[in-house]
Every structure is written in structure tokens, then in C-alpha cells.
Backbone as JSON, one array per atom type, in Angstrom:
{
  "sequence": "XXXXXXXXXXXXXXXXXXXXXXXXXXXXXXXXXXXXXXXXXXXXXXXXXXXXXXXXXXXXXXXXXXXXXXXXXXXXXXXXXXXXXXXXXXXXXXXXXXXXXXXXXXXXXXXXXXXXXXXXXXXXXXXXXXXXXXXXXXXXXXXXXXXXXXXXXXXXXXXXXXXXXXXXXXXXXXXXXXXXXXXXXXXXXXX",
  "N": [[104.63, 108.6, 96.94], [107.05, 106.7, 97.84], [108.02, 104.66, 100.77], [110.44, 103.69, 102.02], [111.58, 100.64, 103.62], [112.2, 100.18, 106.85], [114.87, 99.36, 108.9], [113.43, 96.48, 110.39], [114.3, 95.59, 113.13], [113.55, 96.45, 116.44], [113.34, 99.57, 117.65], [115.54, 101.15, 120.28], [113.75, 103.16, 122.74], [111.37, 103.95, 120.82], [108.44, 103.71, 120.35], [105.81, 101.94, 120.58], [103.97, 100.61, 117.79], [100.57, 99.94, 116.53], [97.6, 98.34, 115.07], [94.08, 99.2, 114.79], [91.17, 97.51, 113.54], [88.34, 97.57, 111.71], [87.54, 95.53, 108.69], [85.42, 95.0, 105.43], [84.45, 92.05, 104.4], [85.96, 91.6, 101.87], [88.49, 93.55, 102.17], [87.78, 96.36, 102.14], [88.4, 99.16, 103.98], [86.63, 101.4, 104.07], [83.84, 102.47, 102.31], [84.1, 104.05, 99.02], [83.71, 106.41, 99.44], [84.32, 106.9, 101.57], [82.21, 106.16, 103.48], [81.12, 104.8, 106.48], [78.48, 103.54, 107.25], [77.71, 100.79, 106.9], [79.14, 99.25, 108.5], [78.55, 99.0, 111.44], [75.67, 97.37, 111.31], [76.8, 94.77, 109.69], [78.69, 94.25, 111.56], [77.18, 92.97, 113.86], [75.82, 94.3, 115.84], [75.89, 96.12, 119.1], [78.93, 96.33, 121.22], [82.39, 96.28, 122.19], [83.87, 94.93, 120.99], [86.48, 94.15, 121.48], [88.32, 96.68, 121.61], [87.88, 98.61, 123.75], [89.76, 97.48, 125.64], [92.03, 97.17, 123.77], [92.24, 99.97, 123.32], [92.77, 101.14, 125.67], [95.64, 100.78, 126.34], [96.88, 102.34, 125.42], [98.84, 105.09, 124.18], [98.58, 107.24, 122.7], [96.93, 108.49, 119.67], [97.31, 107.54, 116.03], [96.49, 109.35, 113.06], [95.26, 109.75, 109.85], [94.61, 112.53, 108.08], [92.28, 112.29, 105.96], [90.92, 110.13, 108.39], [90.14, 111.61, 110.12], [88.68, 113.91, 109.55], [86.69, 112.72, 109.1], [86.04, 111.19, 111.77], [85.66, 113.66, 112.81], [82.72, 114.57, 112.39], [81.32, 113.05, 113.59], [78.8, 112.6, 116.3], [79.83, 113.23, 118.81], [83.0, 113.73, 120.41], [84.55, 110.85, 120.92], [86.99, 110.16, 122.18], [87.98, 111.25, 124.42], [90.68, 112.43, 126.2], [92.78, 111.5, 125.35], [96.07, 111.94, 123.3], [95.84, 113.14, 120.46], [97.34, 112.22, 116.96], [97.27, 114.64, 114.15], [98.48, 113.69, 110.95], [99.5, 115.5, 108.21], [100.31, 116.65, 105.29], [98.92, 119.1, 104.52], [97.72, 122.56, 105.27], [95.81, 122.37, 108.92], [92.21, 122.98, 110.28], [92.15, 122.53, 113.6], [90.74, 124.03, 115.89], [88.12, 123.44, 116.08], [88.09, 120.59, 116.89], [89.33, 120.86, 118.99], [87.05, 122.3, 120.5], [85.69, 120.98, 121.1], [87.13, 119.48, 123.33], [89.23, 117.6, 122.71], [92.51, 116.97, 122.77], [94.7, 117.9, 120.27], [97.35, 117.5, 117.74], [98.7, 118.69, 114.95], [100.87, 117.01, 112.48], [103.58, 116.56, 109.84], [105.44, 114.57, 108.07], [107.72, 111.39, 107.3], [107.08, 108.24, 108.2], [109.05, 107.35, 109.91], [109.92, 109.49, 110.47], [107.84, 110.77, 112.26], [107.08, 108.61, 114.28], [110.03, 108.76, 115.93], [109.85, 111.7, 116.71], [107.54, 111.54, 118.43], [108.52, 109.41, 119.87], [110.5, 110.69, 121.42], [108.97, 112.64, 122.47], [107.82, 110.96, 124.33], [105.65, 109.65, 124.39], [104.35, 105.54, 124.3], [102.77, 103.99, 123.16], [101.48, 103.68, 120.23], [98.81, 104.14, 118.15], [97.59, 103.5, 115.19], [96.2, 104.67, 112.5], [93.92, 104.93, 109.98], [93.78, 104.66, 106.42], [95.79, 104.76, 104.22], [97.81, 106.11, 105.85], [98.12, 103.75, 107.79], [99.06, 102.11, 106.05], [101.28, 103.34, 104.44], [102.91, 103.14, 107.37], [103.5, 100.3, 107.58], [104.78, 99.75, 105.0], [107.12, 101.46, 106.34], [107.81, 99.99, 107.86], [107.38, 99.71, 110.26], [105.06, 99.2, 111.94], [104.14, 96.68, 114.57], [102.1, 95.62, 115.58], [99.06, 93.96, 114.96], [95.4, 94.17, 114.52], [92.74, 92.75, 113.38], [89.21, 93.07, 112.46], [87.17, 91.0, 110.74], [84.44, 91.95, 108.85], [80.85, 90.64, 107.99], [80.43, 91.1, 105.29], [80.28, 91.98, 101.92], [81.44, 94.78, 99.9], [82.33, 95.31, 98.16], [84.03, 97.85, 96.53], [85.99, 99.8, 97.49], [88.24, 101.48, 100.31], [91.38, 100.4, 100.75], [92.28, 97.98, 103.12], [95.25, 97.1, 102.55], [97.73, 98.1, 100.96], [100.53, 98.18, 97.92], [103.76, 96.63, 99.01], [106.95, 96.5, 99.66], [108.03, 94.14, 99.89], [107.67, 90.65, 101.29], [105.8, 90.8, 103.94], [105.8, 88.98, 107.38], [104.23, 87.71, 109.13], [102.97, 87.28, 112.73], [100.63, 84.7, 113.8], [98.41, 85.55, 117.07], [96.2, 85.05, 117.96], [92.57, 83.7, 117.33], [89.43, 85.54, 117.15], [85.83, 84.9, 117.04], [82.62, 86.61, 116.95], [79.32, 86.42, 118.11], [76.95, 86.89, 114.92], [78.99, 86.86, 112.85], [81.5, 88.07, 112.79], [84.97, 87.95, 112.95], [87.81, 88.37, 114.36], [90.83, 88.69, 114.36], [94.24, 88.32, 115.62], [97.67, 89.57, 114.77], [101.04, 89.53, 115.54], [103.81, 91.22, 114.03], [106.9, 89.98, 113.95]],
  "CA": [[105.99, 108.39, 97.39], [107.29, 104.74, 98.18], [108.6, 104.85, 101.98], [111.8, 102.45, 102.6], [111.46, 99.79, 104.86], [113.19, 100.96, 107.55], [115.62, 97.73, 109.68], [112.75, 95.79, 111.27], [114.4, 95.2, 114.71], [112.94, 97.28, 117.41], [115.06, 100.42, 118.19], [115.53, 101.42, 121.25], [113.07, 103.98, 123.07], [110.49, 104.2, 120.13], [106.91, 103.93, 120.74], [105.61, 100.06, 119.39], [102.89, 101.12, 116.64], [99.66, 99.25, 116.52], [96.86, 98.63, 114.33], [92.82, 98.16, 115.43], [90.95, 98.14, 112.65], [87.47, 96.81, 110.97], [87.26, 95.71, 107.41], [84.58, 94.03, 104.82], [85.11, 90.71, 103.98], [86.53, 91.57, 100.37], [89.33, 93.73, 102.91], [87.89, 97.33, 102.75], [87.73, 100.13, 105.57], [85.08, 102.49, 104.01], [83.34, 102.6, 100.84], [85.06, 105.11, 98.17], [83.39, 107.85, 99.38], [84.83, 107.27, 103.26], [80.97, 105.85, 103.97], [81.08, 103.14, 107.05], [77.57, 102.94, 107.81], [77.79, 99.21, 106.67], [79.85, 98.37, 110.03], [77.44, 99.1, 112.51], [74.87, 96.58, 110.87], [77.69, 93.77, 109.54], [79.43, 93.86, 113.25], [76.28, 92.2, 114.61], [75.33, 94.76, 116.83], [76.97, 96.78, 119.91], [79.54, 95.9, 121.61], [83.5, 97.23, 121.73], [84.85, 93.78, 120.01], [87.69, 94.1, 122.36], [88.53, 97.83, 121.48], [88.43, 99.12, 125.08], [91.0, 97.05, 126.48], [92.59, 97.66, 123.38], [92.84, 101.42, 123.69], [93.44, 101.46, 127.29], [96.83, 100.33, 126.4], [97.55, 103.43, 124.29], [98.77, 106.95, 124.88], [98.76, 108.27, 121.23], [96.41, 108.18, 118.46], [97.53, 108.7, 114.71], [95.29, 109.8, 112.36], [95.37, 110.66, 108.88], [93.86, 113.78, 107.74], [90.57, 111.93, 105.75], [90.24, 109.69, 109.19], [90.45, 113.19, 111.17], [87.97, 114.82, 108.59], [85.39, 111.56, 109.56], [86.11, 111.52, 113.29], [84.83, 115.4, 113.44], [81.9, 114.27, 111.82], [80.61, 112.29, 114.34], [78.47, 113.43, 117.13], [80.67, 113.95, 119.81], [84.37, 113.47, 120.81], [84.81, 109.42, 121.4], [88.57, 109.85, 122.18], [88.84, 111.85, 125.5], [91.75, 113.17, 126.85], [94.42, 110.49, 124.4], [96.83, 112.53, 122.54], [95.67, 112.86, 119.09], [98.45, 113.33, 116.23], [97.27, 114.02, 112.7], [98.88, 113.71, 109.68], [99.02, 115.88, 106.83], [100.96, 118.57, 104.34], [98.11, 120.42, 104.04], [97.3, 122.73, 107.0], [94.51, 121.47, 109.27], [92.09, 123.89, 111.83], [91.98, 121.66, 114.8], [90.03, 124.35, 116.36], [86.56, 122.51, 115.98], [88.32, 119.72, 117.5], [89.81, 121.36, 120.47], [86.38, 123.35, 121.48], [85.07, 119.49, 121.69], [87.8, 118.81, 124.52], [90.3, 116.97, 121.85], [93.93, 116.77, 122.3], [94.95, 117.1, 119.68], [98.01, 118.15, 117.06], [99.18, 118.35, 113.35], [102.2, 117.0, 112.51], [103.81, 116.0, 109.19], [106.81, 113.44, 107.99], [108.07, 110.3, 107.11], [106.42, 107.57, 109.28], [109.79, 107.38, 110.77], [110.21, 110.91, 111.86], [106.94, 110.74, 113.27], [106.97, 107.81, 115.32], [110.45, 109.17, 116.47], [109.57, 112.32, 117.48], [106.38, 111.26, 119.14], [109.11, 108.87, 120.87], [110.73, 112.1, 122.49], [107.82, 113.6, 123.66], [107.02, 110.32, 126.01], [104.61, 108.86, 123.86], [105.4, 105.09, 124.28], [102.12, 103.05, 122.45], [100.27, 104.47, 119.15], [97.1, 103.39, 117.46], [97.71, 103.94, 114.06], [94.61, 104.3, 111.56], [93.33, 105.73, 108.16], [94.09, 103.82, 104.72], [97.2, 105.72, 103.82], [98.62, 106.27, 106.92], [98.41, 101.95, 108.26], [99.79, 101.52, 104.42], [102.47, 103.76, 104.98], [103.38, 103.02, 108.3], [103.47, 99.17, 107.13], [105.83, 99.57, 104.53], [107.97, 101.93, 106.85], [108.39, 99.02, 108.9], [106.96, 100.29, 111.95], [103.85, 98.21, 112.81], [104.28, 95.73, 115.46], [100.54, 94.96, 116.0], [97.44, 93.79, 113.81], [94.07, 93.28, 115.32], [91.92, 93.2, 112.0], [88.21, 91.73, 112.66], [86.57, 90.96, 109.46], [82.9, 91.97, 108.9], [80.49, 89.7, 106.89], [80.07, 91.64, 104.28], [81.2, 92.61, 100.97], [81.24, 96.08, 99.78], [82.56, 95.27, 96.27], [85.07, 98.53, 96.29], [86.22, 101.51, 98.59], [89.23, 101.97, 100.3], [91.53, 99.05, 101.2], [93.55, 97.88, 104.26], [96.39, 97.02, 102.63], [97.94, 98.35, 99.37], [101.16, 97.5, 97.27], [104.51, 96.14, 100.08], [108.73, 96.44, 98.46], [108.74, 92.6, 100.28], [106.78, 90.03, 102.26], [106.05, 91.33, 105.62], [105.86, 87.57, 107.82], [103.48, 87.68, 110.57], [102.69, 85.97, 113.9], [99.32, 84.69, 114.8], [98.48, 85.37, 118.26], [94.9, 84.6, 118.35], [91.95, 84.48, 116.69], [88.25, 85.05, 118.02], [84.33, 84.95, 116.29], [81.57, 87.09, 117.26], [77.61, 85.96, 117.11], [76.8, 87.91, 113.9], [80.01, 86.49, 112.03], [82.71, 88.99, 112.8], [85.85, 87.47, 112.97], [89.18, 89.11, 114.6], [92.65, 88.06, 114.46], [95.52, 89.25, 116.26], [99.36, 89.36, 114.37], [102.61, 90.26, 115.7], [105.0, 91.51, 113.03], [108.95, 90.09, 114.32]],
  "C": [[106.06, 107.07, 98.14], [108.04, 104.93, 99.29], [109.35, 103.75, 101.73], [111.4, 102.06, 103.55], [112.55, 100.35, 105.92], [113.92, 99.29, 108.64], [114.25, 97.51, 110.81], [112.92, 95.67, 112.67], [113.97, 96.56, 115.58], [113.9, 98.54, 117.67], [114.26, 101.09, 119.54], [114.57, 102.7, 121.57], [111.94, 104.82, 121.61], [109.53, 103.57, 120.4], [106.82, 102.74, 119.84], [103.91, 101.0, 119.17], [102.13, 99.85, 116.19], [98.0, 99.3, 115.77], [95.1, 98.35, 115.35], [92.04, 98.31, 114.22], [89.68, 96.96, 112.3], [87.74, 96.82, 109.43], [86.19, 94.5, 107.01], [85.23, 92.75, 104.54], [86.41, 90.8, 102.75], [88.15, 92.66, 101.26], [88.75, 95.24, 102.71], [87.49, 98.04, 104.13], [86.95, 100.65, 105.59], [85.16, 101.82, 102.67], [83.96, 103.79, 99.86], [84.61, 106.04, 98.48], [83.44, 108.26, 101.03], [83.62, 106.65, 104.21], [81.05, 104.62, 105.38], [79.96, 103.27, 107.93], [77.14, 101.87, 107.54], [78.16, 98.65, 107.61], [79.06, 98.1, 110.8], [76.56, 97.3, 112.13], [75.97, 95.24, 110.44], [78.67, 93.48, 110.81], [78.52, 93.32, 114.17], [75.56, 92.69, 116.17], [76.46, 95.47, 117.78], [77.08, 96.22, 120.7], [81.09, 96.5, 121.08], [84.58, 95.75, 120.86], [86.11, 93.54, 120.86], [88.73, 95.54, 121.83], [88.53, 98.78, 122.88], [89.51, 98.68, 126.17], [92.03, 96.94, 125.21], [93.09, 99.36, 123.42], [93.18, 101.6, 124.95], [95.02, 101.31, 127.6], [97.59, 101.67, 125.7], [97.72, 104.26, 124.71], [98.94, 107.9, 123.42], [98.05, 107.51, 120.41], [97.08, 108.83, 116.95], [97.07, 108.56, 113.5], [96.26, 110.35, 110.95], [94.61, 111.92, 108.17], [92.09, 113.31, 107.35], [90.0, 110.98, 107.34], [89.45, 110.94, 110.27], [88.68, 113.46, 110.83], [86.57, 113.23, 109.52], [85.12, 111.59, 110.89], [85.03, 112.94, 113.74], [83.93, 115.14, 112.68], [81.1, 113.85, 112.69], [79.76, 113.39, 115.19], [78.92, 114.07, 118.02], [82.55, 113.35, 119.59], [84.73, 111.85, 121.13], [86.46, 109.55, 122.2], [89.16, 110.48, 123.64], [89.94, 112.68, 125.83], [92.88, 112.71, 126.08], [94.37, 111.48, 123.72], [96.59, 111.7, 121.42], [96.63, 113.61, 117.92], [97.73, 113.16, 114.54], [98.0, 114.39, 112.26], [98.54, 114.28, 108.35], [100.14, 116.83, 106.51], [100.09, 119.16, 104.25], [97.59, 121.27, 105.55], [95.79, 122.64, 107.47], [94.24, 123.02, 110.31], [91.47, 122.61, 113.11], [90.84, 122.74, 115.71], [88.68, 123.55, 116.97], [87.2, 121.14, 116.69], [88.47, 119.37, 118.95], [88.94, 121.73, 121.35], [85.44, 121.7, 121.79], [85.68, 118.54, 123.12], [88.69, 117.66, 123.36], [91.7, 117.85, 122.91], [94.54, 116.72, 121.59], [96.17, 118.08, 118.38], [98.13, 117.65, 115.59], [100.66, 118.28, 113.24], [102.39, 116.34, 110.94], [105.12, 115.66, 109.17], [106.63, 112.5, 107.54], [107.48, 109.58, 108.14], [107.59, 107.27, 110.37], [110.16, 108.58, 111.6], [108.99, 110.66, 113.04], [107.06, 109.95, 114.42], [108.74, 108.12, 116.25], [110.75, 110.39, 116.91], [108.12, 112.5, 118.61], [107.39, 110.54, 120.56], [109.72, 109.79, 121.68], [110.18, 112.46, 123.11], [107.12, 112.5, 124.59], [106.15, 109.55, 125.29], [105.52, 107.16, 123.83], [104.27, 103.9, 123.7], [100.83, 104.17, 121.7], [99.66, 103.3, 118.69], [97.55, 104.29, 115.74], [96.65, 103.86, 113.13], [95.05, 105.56, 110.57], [94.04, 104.9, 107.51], [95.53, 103.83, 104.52], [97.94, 105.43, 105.0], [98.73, 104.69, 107.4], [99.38, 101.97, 106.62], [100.84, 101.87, 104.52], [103.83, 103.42, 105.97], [104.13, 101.45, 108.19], [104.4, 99.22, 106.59], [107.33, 100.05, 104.86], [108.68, 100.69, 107.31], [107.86, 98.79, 110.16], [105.78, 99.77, 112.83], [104.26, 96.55, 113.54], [103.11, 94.53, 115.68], [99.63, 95.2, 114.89], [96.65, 93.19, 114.59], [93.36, 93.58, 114.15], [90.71, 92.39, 112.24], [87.56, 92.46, 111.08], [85.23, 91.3, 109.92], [82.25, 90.95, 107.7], [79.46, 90.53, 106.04], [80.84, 92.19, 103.3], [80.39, 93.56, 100.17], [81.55, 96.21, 98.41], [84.08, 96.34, 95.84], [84.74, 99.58, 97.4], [88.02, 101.54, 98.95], [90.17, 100.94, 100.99], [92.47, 99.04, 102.44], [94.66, 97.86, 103.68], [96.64, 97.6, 100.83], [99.79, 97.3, 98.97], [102.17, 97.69, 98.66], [105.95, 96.09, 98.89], [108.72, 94.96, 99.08], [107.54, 92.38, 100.8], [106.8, 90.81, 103.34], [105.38, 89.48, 105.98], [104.93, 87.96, 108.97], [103.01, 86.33, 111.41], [101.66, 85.8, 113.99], [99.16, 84.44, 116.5], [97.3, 84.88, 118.36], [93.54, 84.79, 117.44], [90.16, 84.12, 117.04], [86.8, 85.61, 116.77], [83.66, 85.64, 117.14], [79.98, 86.84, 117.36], [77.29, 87.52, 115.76], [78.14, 87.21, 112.6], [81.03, 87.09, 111.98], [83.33, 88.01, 113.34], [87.24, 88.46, 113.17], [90.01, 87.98, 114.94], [93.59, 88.93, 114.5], [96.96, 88.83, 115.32], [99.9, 90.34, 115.09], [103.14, 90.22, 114.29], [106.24, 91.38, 113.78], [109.11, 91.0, 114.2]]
}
């Protein structure tokens, strides 16, 4: 289903929707089978890239069901106490999420319901992630913010940042910084 752009200008008391996001050089997020133990090793080591003073700015994460499904995979909980919303039609058990100390709900919609009923409940800066869901949200209209650092590496195929757009989207560069190792991030505003 092809979401409508929805009027670009800001509307009043909705939550500004923001991307953080790694990809391979060639532009994917995982490998086709959701795999991103390639990051670790092509991000040149640890370090948060500027991902903790990015999330510190946030009060809502939103997730799409396969990022969800990866997340609870991990070893523990990374996410704390931030209100986590996923996304899906299909029903989810958050349980296993919750007995980890998650926050966290299922919600489905249009990227516009969502981000305006998230705006009701107080929420007033999301983190938007998974494939689908940034793609989505993108062509809604609704992304404000891109922090995308490249990794130096190419993966050949998997799952991509960006898919097909009904128009240009125009973006701002705000900045853009190198890593030792070769990672490369760059910040856009979307007008």
C-alpha cells in the first residue's frame, strides 16, 4: 500500500519524527535475512557515533515488527525506560519484552494516525526505525530528521534504507562528520 504524502508543513502539536540509522556503503540496513553482524566490524570499533546524545533527545521509539523481532534477540534490553511503540497488523506478545523491563506497546495505522495519536498521549520526539516503517514514514511525509552514517562496506544485497518516493523529497545538510575506521555520518533536515 502506497501512503500519500501528507502537506509537508509542520502541524501543530505533532511529535517531529527522526531517523538514526547505520547503513553499508551500497545503502543497506541488514543483509536479507535481517543479519547485522557486519556493523560491529565495518563501524571501526565501539563507540555510540553520536547515538547517545542522539537518543537523549527522544521520548518515543517506533519500531517495526521485524526490528522488534531483532531487538528481543539481543542479550538484554538496550532501551530502558523510553516508550517503545511497535508496529504491526499482526498481533505481537510483548510479554518477553515487558518481563525484560521494556515499555513497551503495539499499535497499528497509517504513519499519520500513528504519529498523531502518539501526539495526544504527550509523546513530543520519535526515533523512527526498521526498513518499512523509515520508508513509510518518508513517503507519509513525516520525517524531519536524517542522521545516516555510512559503513565501509558493501554487502551486495539485503534490505534497503530507502525504497520507491510519489516525488523528490529536498533535503538540508546540516553536517557531516568521519570516524577513524571510515564511517561517515551526515545529518539532513527535511523543510
Amino acid at each position: 500500500m502506497t501512503e500519500k504524502p501528507n502537506d509537508s508543513r509542520p502541524q501543530p502539536n505533532l511529535p517531529e519524527c527522526s531517523v538514526f540509522v547505520g547503513v553499508s556503503l551500497d545503502g543497506f540496513l541488514a543483509k536479507p535475512d535481517g543479519d547485522l553482524n557486519w556493523m560491529d566490524e565495518a563501524a571501526g570499533g565501539a563507540g555510540d557515533h553520536g547515538y547517545e546524545a542522539f537518543i537523549a533527545g527522544i521520548d518515543t521509539l517506533v519500531w517495526g515488527r521485524k526490528t522488534f523481532e531483532k531487538v528481543m534477540a539481543f542479550d538484554k534490553w538496550y532501551h530502558g525506560k523510553k516508550r517503545v511503540v511497535v508496529l504491526s497488523h499482526q498481533p505481537l506478545d510483548l510479554g518477553p519484552a515487558r518481563a525484560r523491563g521494556a515499555v513497551v506497546e503495539h499499535r497499528s495505522g497509517t504513519p499519520q494516525d500513528i504519529v498523531s495519536q502518539l501526539g495526544a498521549s504527550g509523546a513530543r520526539h520519535l526515533y523512527i526505525d526498521g526498513g518499512q516503517t523509515i520508508q513509510n514514514f518518508l513517503r507519509a511525509g513525516l520525517i524531519r530528521r536524517l542522521i545516516i552514517s555510512q559503513l565501509p562496506v558493501l554487502i551486495g544485497q539485503g534490505i534497503p534504507l530507502f525504497g520507491s518516493l510519489p516525488h523528490d523529497v529536498k533535503l538540508r545538510h546540516v553536517a557531516t562528520r568521519t570516524f577513524p575506521g571510515g564511517m561517515v555520518q551526515s545529518e539532513y533536515q527535511i523543510p
